[in-house]
N, C-alpha and C positions, 0 to 999 in steps of 0.2 A: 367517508368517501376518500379515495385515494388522489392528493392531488399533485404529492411529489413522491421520486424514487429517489434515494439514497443508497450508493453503492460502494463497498469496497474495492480494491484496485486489484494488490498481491493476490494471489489464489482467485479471487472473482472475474474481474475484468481479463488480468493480462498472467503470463505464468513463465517462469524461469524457460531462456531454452535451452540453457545447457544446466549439468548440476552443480551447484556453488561448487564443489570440492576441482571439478576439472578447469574451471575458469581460475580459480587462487592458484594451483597448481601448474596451471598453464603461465601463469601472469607474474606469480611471484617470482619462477625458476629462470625468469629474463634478468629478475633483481638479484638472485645469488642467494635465495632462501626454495629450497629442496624439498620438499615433503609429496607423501603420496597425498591423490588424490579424495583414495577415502580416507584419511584421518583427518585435510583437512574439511570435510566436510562433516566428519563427526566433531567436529572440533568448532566449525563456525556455527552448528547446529544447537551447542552444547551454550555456546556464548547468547547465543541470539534469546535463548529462552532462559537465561539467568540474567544478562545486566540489567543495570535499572534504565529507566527512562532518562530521555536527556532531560538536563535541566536548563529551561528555558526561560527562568527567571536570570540565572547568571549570565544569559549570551545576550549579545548584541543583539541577533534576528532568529527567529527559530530555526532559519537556514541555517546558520552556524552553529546551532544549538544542536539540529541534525546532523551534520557532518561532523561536528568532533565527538557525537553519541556514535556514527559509523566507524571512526579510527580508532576509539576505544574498542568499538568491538571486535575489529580484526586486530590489534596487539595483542585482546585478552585471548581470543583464537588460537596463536601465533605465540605467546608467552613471552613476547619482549617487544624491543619499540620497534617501531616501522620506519624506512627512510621515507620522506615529502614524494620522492620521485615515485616511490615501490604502492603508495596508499592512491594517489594522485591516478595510477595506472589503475588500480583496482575498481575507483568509485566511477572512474571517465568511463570504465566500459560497461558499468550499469547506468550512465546515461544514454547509453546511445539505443534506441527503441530495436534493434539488432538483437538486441540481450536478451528480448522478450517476447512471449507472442501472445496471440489472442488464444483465449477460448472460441471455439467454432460458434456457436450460437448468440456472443454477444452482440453481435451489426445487427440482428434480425431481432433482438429482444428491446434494444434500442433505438431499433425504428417503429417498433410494436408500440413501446411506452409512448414516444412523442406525438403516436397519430390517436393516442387515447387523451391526449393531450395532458400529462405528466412533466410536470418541471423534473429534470436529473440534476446528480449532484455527484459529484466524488468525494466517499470522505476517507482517506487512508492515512495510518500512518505512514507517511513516505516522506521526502525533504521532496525540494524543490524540480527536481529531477523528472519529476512524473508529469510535470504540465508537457514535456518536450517528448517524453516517450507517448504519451498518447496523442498526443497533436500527428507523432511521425507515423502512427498508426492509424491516422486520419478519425480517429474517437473523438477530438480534443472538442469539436463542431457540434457534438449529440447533447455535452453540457452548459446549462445555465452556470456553473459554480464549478471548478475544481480545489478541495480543498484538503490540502497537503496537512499532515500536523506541523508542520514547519510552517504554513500559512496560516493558521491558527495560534500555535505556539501550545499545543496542548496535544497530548495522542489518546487516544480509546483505550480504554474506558471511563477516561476523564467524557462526565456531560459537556464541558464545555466545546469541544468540537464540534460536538451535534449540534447545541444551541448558535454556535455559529453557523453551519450549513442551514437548518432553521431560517433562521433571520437574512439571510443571501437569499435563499426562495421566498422570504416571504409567506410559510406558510406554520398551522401550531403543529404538535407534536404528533395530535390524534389525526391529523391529513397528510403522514409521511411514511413509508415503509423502507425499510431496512434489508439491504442484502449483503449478507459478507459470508466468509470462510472461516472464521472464530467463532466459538461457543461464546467464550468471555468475552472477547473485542467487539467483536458485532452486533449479536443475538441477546446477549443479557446487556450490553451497557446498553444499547439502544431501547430496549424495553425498560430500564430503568427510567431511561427518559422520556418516555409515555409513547414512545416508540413502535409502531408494528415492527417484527422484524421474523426473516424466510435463513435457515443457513443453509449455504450453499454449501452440498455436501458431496461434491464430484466421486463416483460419477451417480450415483445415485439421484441427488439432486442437483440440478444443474440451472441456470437464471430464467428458464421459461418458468419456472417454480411461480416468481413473482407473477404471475398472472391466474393462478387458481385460487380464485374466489373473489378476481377484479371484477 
């Protein structure tokens, strides 16, 4: 029996509103760095699915462990250093819930889940960022747990994320389902961890998914 949801954020919950190449493009050419829009987004695409993880045994806080995994990623994009002011402009406009927007069907899948009475949870890899953009998108309210891999210190497909959202509801593995936009990140860690889990496969499948065979 299902007695918590666990969800991804990126691709599930909330989704880019512009496309990363026109915001770097937009953003950088204020700093005196030039490039078209689609190259940089062939370019931040290119990075995003080759660096490694951050590493969160070296940082202070996973926050920071996140944000200098973020500045590496736009240098390595970018092919050289970034000035404090030029990165600073980049990361501040992925704070701001502006940046983002909802999938149509998430408030109604949301209020679906709570009146079956389902504990939610967030578990993305994101930094700290996302507690603010979904609060601005009025979400922040529908969860028991938001849980950033910066608030873990760990990102998917590492188990220990999940075992931390787990232990914040309160509930075992076999009473949790899984939704995210990853085959890897999602769908298989989460099932490693004795996890049910639904991929969210827009537009095909989309979050009412979770509820066929609740």
């Amino acid at each position: 029996m299902i007695r918590a949801l666990l969800l991804d954020a990126a691709g599930t919950l909330i989704d880019l509103a512009e496309p990363v190449g026109e915001v770097y493009a937009r953003i950088l050419s204020r700093h005196g760095i030039e490039l078209p829009a689609a190259e940089l987004e062939r370019r931040f695409r290119r990075s995003f699915a080759t660096l490694p993880p951050p590493d969160f045994a070296r940082a202070p806080t996973g926050d920071e462990a996140e944000r200098a995994w973020w500045r590496s990623l736009v240098e390595t994009a970018l092919d050289r250093p970034l000035a404090d002011d030029a990165f600073a402009a980049l990361f501040d406009h992925y704070a701001q819930p502006e940046a983002w927007t909802v999938f149509p069907e998430v408030a109604e899948v949301l209020e679906r889940a709570r009146t079956l009475g389902w504990k939610l949870a967030v578990v993305s890899n994101f930094d700290r960022r996302l507690h603010a953009i979904l609060a601005g998108h009025g979400l922040a309210g529908h969860f028991e747990a938001i849980i950033s891999s910066a608030d873990a210190a760990a990102r998917k497909p590492e188990p220990a994320i999940f075992h931390h959202a787990l232990r914040q509801l309160g509930v075992a593995p076999e009473q949790a389902l899984h939704a995210g936009d990853s085959l890897p990140l999602d769908v298989e860690a989460a099932v490693s961890c004795g996890i049910r889990a639904i991929h969210i496969d827009r537009p095909l499948t989309t979050l009412r998914a979770v509820f066929e065979g609740s």
